[in-house]
C-alpha positions in Angstrom: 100.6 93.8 99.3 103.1 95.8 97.5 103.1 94.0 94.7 99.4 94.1 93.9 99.9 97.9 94.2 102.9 97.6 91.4 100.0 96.0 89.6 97.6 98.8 90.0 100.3 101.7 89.6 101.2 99.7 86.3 97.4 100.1 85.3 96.4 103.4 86.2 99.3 105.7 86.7 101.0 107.0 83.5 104.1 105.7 82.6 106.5 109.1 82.0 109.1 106.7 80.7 107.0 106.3 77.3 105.9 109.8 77.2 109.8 110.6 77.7 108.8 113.3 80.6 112.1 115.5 81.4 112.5 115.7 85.3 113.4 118.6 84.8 110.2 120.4 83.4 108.0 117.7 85.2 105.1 119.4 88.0 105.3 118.4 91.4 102.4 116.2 90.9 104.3 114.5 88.4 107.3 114.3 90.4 104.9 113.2 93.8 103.6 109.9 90.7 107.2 109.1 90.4 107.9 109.1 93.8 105.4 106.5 94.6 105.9 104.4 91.6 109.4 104.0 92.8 108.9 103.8 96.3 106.1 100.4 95.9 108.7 99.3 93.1 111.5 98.8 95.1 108.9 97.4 97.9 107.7 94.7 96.0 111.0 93.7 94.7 112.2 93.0 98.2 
């Protein structure tokens, strides 16, 4: 399951990495997209 939502994060969300987003200066919506990205990440790798 996680890993078809890695798929679909990968897909839709943005990818801040690219866009070179400073944490920093990032909005809590921003920060809330991170979260999550990281959080089904490190789901589907396990």
């Amino acid at each position: 399951m996680y890993k078809l939502l890695a798929k679909l994060n990968k897909l839709i969300l943005p990818n801040y990495t690219k866009e070179q987003l400073d944490l920093a200066k990032a909005t809590k919506f921003q920060k809330a997209i991170i979260a999550w990205k990281y959080f089904v990440t490190s789901r589907a790798l396990s």
